[in-house]
C-alpha positions as protocol buffer text, in pm:
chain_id: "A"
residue {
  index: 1
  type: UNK
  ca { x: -1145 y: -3836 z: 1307 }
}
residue {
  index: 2
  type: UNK
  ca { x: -1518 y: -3724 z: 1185 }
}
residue {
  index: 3
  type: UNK
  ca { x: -1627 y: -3933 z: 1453 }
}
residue {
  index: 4
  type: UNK
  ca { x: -1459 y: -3821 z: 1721 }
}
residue {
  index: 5
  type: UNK
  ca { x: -1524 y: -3466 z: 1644 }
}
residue {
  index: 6
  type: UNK
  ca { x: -1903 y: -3510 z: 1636 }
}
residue {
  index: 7
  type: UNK
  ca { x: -1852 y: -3615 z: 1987 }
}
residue {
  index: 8
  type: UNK
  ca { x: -1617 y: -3372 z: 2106 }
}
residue {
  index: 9
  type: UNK
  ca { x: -1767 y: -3094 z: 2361 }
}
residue {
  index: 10
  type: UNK
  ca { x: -1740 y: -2757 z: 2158 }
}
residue {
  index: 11
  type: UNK
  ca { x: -1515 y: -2569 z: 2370 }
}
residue {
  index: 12
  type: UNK
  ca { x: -1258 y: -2854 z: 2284 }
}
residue {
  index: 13
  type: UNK
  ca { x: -1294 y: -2793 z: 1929 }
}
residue {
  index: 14
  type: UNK
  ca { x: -1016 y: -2775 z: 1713 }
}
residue {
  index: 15
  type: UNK
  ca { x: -1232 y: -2507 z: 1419 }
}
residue {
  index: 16
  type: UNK
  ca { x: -1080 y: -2378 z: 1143 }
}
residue {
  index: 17
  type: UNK
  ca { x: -1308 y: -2063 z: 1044 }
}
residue {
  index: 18
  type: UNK
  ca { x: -1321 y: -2004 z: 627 }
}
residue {
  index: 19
  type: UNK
  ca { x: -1470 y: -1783 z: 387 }
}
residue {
  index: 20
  type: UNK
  ca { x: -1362 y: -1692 z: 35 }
}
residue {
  index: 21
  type: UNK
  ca { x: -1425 y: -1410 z: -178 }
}
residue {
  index: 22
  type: UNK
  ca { x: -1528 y: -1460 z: -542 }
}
residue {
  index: 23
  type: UNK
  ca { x: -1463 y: -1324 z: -878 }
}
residue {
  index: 24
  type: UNK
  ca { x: -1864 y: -1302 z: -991 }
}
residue {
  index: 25
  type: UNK
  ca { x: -1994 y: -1512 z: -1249 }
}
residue {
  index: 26
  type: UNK
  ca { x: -2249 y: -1407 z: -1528 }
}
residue {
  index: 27
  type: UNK
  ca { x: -2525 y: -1658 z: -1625 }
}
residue {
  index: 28
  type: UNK
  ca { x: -2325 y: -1965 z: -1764 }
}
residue {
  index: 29
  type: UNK
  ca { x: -1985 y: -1894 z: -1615 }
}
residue {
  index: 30
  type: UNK
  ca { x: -1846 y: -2094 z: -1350 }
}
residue {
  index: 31
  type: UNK
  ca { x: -1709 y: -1881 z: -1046 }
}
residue {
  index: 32
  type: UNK
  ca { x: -1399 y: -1869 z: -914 }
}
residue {
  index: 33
  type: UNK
  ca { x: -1222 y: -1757 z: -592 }
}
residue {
  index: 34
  type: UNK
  ca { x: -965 y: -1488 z: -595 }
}
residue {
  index: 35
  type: UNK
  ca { x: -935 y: -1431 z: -204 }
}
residue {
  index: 36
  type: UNK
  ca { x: -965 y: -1689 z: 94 }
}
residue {
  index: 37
  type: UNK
  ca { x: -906 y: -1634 z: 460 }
}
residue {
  index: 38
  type: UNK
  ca { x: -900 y: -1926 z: 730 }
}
residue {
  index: 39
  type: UNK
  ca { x: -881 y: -1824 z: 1145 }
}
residue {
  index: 40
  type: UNK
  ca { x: -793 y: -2180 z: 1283 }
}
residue {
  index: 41
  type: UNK
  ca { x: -748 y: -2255 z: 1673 }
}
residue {
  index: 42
  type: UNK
  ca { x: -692 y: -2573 z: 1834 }
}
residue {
  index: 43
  type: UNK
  ca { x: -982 y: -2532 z: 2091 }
}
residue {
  index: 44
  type: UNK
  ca { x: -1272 y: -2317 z: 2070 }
}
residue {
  index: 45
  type: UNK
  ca { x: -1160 y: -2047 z: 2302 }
}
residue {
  index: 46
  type: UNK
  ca { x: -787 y: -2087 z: 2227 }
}
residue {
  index: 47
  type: UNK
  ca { x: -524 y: -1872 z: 2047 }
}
residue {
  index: 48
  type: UNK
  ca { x: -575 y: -1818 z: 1684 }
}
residue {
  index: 49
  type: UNK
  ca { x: -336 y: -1900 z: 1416 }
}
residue {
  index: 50
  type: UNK
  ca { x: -465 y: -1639 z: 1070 }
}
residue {
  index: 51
  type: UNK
  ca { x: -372 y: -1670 z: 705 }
}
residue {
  index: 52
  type: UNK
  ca { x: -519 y: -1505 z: 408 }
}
residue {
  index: 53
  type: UNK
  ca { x: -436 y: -1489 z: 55 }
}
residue {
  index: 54
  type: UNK
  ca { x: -539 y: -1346 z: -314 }
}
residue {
  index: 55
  type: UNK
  ca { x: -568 y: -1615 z: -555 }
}
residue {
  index: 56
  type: UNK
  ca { x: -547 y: -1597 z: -943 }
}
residue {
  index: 57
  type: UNK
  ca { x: -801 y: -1578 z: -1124 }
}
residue {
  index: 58
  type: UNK
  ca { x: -821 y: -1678 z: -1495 }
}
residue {
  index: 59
  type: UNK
  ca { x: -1077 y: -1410 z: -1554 }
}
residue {
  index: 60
  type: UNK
  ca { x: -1102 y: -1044 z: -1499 }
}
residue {
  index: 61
  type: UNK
  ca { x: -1321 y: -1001 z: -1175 }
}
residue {
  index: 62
  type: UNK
  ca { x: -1656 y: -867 z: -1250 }
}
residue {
  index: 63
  type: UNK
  ca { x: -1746 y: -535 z: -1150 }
}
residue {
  index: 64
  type: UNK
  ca { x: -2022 y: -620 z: -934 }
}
residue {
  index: 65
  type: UNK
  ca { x: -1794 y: -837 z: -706 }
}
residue {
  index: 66
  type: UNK
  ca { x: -1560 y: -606 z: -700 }
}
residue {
  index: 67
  type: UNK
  ca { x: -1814 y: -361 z: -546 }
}
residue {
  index: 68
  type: UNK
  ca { x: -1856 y: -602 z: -289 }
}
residue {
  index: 69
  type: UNK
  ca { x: -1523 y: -707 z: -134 }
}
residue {
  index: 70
  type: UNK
  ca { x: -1314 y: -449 z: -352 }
}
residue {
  index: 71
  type: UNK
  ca { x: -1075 y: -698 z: -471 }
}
residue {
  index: 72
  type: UNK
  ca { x: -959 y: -596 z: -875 }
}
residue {
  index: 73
  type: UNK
  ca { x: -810 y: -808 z: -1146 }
}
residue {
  index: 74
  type: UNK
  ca { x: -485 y: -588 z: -1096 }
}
residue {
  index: 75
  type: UNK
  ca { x: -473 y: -704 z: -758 }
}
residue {
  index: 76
  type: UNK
  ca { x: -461 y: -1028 z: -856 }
}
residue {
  index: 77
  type: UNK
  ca { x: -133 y: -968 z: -1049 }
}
residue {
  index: 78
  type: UNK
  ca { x: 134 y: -1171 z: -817 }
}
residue {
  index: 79
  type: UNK
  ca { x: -146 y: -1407 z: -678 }
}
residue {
  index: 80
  type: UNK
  ca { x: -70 y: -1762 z: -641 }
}
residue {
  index: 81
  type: UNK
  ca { x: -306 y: -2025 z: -788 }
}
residue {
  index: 82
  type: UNK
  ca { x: -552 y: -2227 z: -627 }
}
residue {
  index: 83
  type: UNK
  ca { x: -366 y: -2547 z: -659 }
}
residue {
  index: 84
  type: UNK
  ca { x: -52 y: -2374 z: -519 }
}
residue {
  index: 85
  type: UNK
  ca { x: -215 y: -2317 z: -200 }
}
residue {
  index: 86
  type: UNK
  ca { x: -287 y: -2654 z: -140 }
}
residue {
  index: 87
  type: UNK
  ca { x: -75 y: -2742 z: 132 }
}
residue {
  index: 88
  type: UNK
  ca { x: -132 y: -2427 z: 327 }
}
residue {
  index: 89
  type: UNK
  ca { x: -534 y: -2491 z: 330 }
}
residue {
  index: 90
  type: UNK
  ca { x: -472 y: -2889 z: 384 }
}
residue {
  index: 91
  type: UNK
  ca { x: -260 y: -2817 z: 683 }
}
residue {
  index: 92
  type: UNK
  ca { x: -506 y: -2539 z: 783 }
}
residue {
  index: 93
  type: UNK
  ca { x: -846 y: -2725 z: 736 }
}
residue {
  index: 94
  type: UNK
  ca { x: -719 y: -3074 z: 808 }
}
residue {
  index: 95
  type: UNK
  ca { x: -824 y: -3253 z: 1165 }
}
residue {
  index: 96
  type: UNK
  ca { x: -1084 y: -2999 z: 1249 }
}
residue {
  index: 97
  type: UNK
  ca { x: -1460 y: -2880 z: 1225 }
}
residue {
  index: 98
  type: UNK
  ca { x: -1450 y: -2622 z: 905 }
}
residue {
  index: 99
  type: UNK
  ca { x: -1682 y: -2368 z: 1012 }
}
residue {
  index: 100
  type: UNK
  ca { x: -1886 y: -2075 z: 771 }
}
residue {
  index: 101
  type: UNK
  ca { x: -2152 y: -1870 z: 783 }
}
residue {
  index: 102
  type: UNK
  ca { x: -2388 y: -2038 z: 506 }
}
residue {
  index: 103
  type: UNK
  ca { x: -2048 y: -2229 z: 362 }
}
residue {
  index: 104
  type: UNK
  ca { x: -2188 y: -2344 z: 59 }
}
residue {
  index: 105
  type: UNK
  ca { x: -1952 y: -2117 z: -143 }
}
residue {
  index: 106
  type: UNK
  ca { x: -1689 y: -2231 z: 40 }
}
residue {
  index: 107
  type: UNK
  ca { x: -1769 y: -2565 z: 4 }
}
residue {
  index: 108
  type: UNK
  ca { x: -1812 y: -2497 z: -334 }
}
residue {
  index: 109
  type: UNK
  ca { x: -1468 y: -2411 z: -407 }
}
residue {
  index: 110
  type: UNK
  ca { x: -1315 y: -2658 z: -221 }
}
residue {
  index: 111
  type: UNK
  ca { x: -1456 y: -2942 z: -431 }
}
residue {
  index: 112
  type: UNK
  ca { x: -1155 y: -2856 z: -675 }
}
residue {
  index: 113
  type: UNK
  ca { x: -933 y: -3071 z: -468 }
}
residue {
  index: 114
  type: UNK
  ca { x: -1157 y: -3366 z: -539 }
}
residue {
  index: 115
  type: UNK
  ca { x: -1150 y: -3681 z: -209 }
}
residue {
  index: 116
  type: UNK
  ca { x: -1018 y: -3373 z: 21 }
}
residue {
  index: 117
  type: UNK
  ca { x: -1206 y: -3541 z: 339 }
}
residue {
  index: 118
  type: UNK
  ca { x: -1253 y: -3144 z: 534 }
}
residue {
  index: 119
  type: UNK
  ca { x: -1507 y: -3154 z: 780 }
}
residue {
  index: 120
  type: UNK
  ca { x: -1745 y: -3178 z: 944 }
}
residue {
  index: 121
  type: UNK
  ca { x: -1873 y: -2812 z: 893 }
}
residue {
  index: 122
  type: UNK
  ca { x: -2018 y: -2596 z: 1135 }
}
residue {
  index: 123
  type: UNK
  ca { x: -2295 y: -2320 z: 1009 }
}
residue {
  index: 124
  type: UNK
  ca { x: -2313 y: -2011 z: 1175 }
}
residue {
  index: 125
  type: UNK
  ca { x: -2574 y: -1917 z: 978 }
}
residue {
  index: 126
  type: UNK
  ca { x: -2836 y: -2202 z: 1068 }
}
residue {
  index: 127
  type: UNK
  ca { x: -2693 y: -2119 z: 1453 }
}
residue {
  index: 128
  type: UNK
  ca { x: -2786 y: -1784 z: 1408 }
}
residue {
  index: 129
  type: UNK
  ca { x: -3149 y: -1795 z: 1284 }
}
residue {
  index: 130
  type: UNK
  ca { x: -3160 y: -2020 z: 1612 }
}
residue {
  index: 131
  type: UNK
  ca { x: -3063 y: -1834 z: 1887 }
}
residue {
  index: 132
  type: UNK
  ca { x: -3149 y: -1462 z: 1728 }
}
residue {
  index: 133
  type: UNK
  ca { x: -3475 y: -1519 z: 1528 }
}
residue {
  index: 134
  type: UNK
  ca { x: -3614 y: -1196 z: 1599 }
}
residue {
  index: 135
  type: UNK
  ca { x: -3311 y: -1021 z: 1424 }
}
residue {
  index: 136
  type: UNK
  ca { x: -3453 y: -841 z: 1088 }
}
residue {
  index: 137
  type: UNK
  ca { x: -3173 y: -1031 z: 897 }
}
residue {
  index: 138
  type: UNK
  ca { x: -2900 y: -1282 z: 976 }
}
residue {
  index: 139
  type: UNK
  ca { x: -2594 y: -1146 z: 751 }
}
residue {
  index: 140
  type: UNK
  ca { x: -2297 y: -1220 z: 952 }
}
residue {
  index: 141
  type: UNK
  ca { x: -2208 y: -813 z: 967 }
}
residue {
  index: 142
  type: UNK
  ca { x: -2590 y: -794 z: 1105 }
}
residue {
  index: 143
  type: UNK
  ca { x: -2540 y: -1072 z: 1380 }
}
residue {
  index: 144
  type: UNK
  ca { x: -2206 y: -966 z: 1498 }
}
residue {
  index: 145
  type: UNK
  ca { x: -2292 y: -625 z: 1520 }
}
residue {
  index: 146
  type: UNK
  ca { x: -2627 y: -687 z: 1749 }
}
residue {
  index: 147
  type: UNK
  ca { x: -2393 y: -860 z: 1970 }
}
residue {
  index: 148
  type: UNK
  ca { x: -2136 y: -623 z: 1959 }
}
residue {
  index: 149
  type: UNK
  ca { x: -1857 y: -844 z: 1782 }
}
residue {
  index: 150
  type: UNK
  ca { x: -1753 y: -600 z: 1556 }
}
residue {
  index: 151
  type: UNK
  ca { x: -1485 y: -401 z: 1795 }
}
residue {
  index: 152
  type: UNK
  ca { x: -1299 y: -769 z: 1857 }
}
residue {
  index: 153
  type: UNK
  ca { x: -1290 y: -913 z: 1545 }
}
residue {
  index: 154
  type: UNK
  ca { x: -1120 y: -589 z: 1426 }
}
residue {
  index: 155
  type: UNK
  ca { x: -888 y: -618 z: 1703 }
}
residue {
  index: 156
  type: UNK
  ca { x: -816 y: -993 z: 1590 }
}
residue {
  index: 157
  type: UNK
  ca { x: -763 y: -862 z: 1193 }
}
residue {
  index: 158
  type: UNK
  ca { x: -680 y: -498 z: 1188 }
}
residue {
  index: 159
  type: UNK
  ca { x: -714 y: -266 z: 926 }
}
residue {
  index: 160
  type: UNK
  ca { x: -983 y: -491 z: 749 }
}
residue {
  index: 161
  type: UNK
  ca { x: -1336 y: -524 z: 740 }
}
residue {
  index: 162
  type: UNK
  ca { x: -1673 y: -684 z: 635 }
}
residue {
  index: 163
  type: UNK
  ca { x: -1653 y: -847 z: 285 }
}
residue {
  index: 164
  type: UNK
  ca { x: -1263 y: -924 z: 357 }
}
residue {
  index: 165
  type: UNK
  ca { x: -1248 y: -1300 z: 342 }
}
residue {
  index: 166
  type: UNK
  ca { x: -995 y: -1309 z: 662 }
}
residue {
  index: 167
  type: UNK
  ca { x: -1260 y: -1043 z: 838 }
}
residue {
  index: 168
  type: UNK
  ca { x: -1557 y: -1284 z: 762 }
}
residue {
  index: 169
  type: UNK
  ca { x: -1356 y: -1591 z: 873 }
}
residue {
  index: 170
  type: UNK
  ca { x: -1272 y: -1429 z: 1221 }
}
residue {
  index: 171
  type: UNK
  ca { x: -1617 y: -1305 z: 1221 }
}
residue {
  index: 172
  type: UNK
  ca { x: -1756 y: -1648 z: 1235 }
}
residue {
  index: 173
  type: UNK
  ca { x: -1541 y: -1822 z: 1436 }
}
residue {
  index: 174
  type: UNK
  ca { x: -1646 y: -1495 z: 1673 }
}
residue {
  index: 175
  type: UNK
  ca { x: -1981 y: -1557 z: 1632 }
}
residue {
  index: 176
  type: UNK
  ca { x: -1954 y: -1920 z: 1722 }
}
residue {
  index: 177
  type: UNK
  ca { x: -1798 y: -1848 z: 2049 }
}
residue {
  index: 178
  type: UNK
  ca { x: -2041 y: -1556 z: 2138 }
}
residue {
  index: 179
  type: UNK
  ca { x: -2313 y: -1787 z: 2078 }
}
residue {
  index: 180
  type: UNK
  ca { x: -2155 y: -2125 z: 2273 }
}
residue {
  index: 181
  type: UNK
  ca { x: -2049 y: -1885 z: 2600 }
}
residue {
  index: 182
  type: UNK
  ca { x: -2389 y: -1689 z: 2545 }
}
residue {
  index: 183
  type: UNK
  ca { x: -2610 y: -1994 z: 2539 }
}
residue {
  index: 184
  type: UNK
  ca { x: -2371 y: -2213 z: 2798 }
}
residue {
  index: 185
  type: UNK
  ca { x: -2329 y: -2475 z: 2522 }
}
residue {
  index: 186
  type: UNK
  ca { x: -1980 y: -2564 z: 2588 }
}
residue {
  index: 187
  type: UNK
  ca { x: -2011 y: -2912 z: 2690 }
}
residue {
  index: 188
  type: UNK
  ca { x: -2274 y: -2979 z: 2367 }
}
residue {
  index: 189
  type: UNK
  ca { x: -2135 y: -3131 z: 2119 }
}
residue {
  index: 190
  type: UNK
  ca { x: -2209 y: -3118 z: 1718 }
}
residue {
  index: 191
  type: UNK
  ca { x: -2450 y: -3426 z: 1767 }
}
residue {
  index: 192
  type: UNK
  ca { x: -2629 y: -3209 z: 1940 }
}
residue {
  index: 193
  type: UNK
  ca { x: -2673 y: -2925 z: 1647 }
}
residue {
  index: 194
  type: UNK
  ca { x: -2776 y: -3163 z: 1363 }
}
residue {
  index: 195
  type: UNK
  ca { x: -2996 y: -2844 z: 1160 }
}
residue {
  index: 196
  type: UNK
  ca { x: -2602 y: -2706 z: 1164 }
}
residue {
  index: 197
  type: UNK
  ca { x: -2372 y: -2967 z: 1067 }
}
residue {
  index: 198
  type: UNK
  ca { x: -2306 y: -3084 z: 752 }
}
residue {
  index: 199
  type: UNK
  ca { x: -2073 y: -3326 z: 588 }
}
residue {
  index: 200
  type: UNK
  ca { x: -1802 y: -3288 z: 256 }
}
Protein backbone atom coordinates (compact mmCIF):
# COMPACT_ATOMS: atom_id res chain seq x y z
CA UNK A 1 0.00 0.00 0.00
CA UNK A 2 3.10 2.51 0.90
CA UNK A 3 4.10 1.87 -2.48
CA UNK A 4 1.37 2.58 -4.30
CA UNK A 5 0.67 5.72 -2.51
CA UNK A 6 4.12 7.19 -3.20
CA UNK A 7 3.07 6.83 -6.73
CA UNK A 8 -0.33 7.98 -6.63
CA UNK A 9 -0.98 11.61 -8.31
CA UNK A 10 -2.01 13.88 -5.26
CA UNK A 11 -5.36 14.83 -6.22
CA UNK A 12 -6.11 10.97 -5.96
CA UNK A 13 -4.98 10.90 -2.52
CA UNK A 14 -6.78 9.20 0.00
CA UNK A 15 -5.17 11.89 3.26
CA UNK A 16 -6.18 11.62 6.51
CA UNK A 17 -5.26 15.19 8.11
CA UNK A 18 -4.13 14.84 12.15
CA UNK A 19 -3.06 16.91 14.88
CA UNK A 20 -3.30 16.38 18.63
CA UNK A 21 -3.29 18.60 21.45
CA UNK A 22 -1.11 17.89 24.49
CA UNK A 23 -1.22 17.99 28.17
CA UNK A 24 2.46 19.89 28.64
CA UNK A 25 5.23 18.20 30.12
CA UNK A 26 7.82 19.73 32.64
CA UNK A 27 11.54 18.76 32.24
CA UNK A 28 11.53 14.88 32.83
CA UNK A 29 7.87 14.14 32.24
CA UNK A 30 6.72 12.35 29.35
CA UNK A 31 3.74 14.13 27.46
CA UNK A 32 0.64 13.00 26.78
CA UNK A 33 -2.32 13.78 24.46
CA UNK A 34 -5.65 14.78 25.80
CA UNK A 35 -7.33 15.96 22.42
CA UNK A 36 -6.88 14.58 18.74
CA UNK A 37 -8.73 15.55 15.63
CA UNK A 38 -8.37 13.65 12.16
CA UNK A 39 -10.21 15.33 8.68
CA UNK A 40 -9.89 12.20 6.34
CA UNK A 41 -11.14 12.19 2.55
CA UNK A 42 -10.77 9.58 0.08
CA UNK A 43 -9.24 11.91 -2.65
CA UNK A 44 -7.60 15.11 -2.20
CA UNK A 45 -10.39 17.34 -3.27
CA UNK A 46 -13.19 15.01 -2.09
CA UNK A 47 -15.80 15.14 0.73
CA UNK A 48 -14.48 15.05 4.19
CA UNK A 49 -15.38 12.60 6.80
CA UNK A 50 -14.32 14.68 10.67
CA UNK A 51 -13.88 13.17 14.10
CA UNK A 52 -12.43 14.63 17.17
CA UNK A 53 -12.13 13.59 20.64
CA UNK A 54 -10.74 14.50 24.37
CA UNK A 55 -8.64 11.85 25.66
CA UNK A 56 -7.72 11.05 29.35
CA UNK A 57 -5.07 12.06 30.68
CA UNK A 58 -3.36 10.50 33.76
CA UNK A 59 -2.11 13.90 34.78
CA UNK A 60 -3.61 17.22 35.46
CA UNK A 61 -2.89 19.37 32.24
CA UNK A 62 -0.36 21.98 32.83
CA UNK A 63 -1.29 25.44 32.87
CA UNK A 64 0.78 26.55 30.13
CA UNK A 65 -0.95 24.10 27.66
CA UNK A 66 -3.94 24.91 28.77
CA UNK A 67 -3.26 28.56 27.74
CA UNK A 68 -2.67 27.30 24.48
CA UNK A 69 -5.55 25.11 23.24
CA UNK A 70 -7.76 25.79 26.46
CA UNK A 71 -8.39 22.26 27.12
CA UNK A 72 -8.60 21.66 31.40
CA UNK A 73 -8.17 18.56 33.45
CA UNK A 74 -12.02 18.92 34.26
CA UNK A 75 -12.66 18.63 30.75
CA UNK A 76 -11.10 15.62 30.59
CA UNK A 77 -13.57 14.10 33.12
CA UNK A 78 -15.71 11.58 30.72
CA UNK A 79 -12.74 11.26 28.19
CA UNK A 80 -12.02 7.97 26.77
CA UNK A 81 -8.45 6.60 26.88
CA UNK A 82 -5.98 6.45 24.31
CA UNK A 83 -6.13 2.77 23.83
CA UNK A 84 -9.97 2.99 23.62
CA UNK A 85 -9.78 4.97 20.59
CA UNK A 86 -7.92 2.61 18.79
CA UNK A 87 -10.20 1.42 16.32
CA UNK A 88 -11.62 4.78 15.46
CA UNK A 89 -7.92 6.23 14.56
CA UNK A 90 -6.94 2.68 12.84
CA UNK A 91 -9.96 2.90 10.65
CA UNK A 92 -9.33 6.67 10.25
CA UNK A 93 -5.49 6.66 9.51
CA UNK A 94 -5.33 3.26 7.88
CA UNK A 95 -4.76 3.03 3.80
CA UNK A 96 -3.86 6.64 3.44
CA UNK A 97 -1.07 9.44 3.44
CA UNK A 98 -1.27 10.86 7.29
CA UNK A 99 -0.68 14.38 6.77
CA UNK A 100 0.57 17.33 9.66
CA UNK A 101 1.94 20.39 9.80
CA UNK A 102 5.51 19.53 11.42
CA UNK A 103 3.84 15.93 12.67
CA UNK A 104 6.44 14.99 14.87
CA UNK A 105 4.08 15.31 17.90
CA UNK A 106 1.75 13.45 16.24
CA UNK A 107 3.94 10.95 15.33
CA UNK A 108 5.04 10.99 18.62
CA UNK A 109 1.96 9.87 20.15
CA UNK A 110 1.13 7.44 17.85
CA UNK A 111 4.16 5.28 18.61
CA UNK A 112 1.97 4.00 21.66
CA UNK A 113 0.34 1.54 19.38
CA UNK A 114 3.71 0.00 18.68
CA UNK A 115 3.98 -1.97 14.57
CA UNK A 116 0.86 0.48 13.69
CA UNK A 117 2.21 0.68 9.86
CA UNK A 118 0.36 4.68 9.31
CA UNK A 119 1.83 6.39 6.58
CA UNK A 120 3.47 7.71 4.59
CA UNK A 121 3.18 11.31 6.08
CA UNK A 122 2.79 14.37 4.32
CA UNK A 123 4.38 17.79 5.97
CA UNK A 124 2.73 20.84 5.43
CA UNK A 125 5.17 22.49 7.15
CA UNK A 126 8.33 21.57 4.92
CA UNK A 127 5.60 22.40 1.86
CA UNK A 128 5.13 25.59 3.25
CA UNK A 129 8.65 27.01 3.78
CA UNK A 130 8.70 25.88 -0.04
CA UNK A 131 6.25 27.57 -1.81
CA UNK A 132 5.91 30.78 0.77
CA UNK A 133 9.54 31.47 1.90
CA UNK A 134 9.17 35.03 2.10
CA UNK A 135 6.37 34.64 4.80
CA UNK A 136 7.84 36.12 8.29
CA UNK A 137 6.82 32.73 9.89
CA UNK A 138 5.30 29.44 8.76
CA UNK A 139 2.79 28.59 11.80
CA UNK A 140 -0.05 26.95 10.18
CA UNK A 141 -2.57 29.97 11.54
CA UNK A 142 0.20 32.31 9.70
CA UNK A 143 0.11 30.32 6.30
CA UNK A 144 -3.54 29.83 6.11
CA UNK A 145 -4.31 33.18 6.90
CA UNK A 146 -1.88 34.81 4.02
CA UNK A 147 -3.82 32.68 1.78
CA UNK A 148 -6.98 33.39 3.09
CA UNK A 149 -7.90 29.77 4.45
CA UNK A 150 -9.13 30.83 7.54
CA UNK A 151 -12.99 31.71 6.42
CA UNK A 152 -13.23 27.83 4.92
CA UNK A 153 -11.75 25.88 7.35
CA UNK A 154 -14.21 27.53 9.81
CA UNK A 155 -16.90 26.75 7.52
CA UNK A 156 -15.60 22.98 7.43
CA UNK A 157 -15.41 22.96 11.64
CA UNK A 158 -17.64 25.62 13.05
CA UNK A 159 -17.52 27.18 16.20
CA UNK A 160 -13.75 26.21 16.65
CA UNK A 161 -10.56 27.64 16.04
CA UNK A 162 -6.68 27.72 15.93
CA UNK A 163 -5.11 25.48 18.66
CA UNK A 164 -8.34 23.07 18.38
CA UNK A 165 -6.85 19.80 17.28
CA UNK A 166 -9.94 19.17 14.70
CA UNK A 167 -9.32 23.10 13.52
CA UNK A 168 -5.54 22.36 12.93
CA UNK A 169 -6.31 19.03 11.20
CA UNK A 170 -8.76 20.74 8.65
CA UNK A 171 -6.32 23.48 8.51
CA UNK A 172 -3.74 21.30 6.99
CA UNK A 173 -5.45 19.21 4.90
CA UNK A 174 -6.64 23.00 3.63
CA UNK A 175 -3.39 24.04 3.25
CA UNK A 176 -2.37 21.04 1.24
CA UNK A 177 -5.00 21.60 -1.30
CA UNK A 178 -4.41 25.45 -1.54
CA UNK A 179 -0.93 24.70 -2.20
CA UNK A 180 -1.46 21.50 -4.88
CA UNK A 181 -4.37 23.72 -6.95
CA UNK A 182 -2.11 26.92 -6.33
CA UNK A 183 1.08 25.42 -7.66
CA UNK A 184 -0.83 22.97 -10.40
CA UNK A 185 0.74 19.94 -8.66
CA UNK A 186 -2.07 17.63 -8.99
CA UNK A 187 -0.65 15.07 -11.16
CA UNK A 188 2.85 15.09 -8.81
CA UNK A 189 3.06 12.58 -6.79
CA UNK A 190 4.85 12.18 -3.15
CA UNK A 191 8.05 10.87 -5.03
CA UNK A 192 8.16 13.96 -6.20
CA UNK A 193 8.23 15.93 -2.61
CA UNK A 194 10.96 13.81 -0.93
CA UNK A 195 12.12 17.14 1.65
CA UNK A 196 8.16 16.38 2.73
CA UNK A 197 7.57 12.83 3.13
CA UNK A 198 8.46 10.84 5.77
CA UNK A 199 7.97 7.29 6.86
CA UNK A 200 6.50 5.56 10.51
Amino acid sequence: MGSQLMDCPLAQLPIAAIDFESAGAAPGETDQPVQVGIVRVESLFSAEECFTSYIACSRPVRWSAAKVHGITTAMLGDAPTFAELWCDLHRLLSGCVVLGHNPATEKRFLGAFPGHGFGPWLDTLALARKALPTLPDHALGTVCEALGLTPQITNLVPGKTWHDALYDAAGSLALLRALVSGLSMQQATLRNLPFAVTHS
